[in-house]
N, C-alpha and C positions, 0 to 999 in steps of 0.2 A: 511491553515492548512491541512494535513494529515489526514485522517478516517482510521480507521478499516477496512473498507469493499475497501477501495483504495490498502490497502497493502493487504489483501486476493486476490484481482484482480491481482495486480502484480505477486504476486508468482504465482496464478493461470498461467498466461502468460508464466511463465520462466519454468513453471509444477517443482518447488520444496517444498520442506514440511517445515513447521517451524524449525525443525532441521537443514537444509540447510542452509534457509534464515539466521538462528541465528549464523550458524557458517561462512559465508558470512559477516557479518557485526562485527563479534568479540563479541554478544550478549548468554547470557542464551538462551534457548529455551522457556524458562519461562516467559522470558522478550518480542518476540516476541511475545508469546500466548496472554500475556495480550494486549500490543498493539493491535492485533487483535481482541480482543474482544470487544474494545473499538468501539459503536453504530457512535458515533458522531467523532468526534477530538481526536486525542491520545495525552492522556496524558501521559507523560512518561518525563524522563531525556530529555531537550533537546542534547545532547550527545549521548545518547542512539537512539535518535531520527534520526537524523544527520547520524550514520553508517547504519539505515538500510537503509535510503532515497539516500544513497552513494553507499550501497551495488545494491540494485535493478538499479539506474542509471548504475554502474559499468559491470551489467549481461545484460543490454539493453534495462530497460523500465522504461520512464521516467515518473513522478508524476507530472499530472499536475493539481495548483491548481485552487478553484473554481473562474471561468470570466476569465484563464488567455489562452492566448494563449500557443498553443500546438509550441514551440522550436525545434523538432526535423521533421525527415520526417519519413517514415512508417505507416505501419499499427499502431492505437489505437484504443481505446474504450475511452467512457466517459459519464457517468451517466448522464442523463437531468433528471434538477432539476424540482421536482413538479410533474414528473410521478409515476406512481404507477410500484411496480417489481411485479416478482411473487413470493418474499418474504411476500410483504403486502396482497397477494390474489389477481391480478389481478381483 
């Protein structure tokens, strides 16, 4: 599954705004916000889902989910699970 804070990441990576992403995938901007907002797993249309996870692969960063291996080569990132961010307070 997809998180919120995975597609914040990606855009962050590609440095565009929810405006972009949204018109990148054929989405409202409203519709990415809320996917984004989404803590855990996004909930959303799977369709809806689908263009943005198409769009961001399409722009050059691939989503990868959690235990799976990483498919492409380059630079990533990738949250380890069970550590603290400096969202929680380090």
């Amino acid at each position: 599954m997809i998180t919120g804070p995975q597609l914040r990441a990606a855009r962050a990576l590609l440095g565009i705004d929810q405006r972009e992403l949204a018109r990148l995938a054929g989405l409202s901007p409203q519709t990415v916000q809320r996917m984004e907002a989404c803590e855990g797993s996004v909930r959303a249309v799977v369709d809806s889902l689908e263009k943005v996870v198409t769009a961001v692969a399409d722009a050059g960063v691939e989503m990868i989910a959690e235990g799976a291996p990483s498919q492409g080569s380059g630079r990533g990132v990738r949250l380890i699970a069970g550590r603290k961010t400096a969202r929680d307070g380090l």
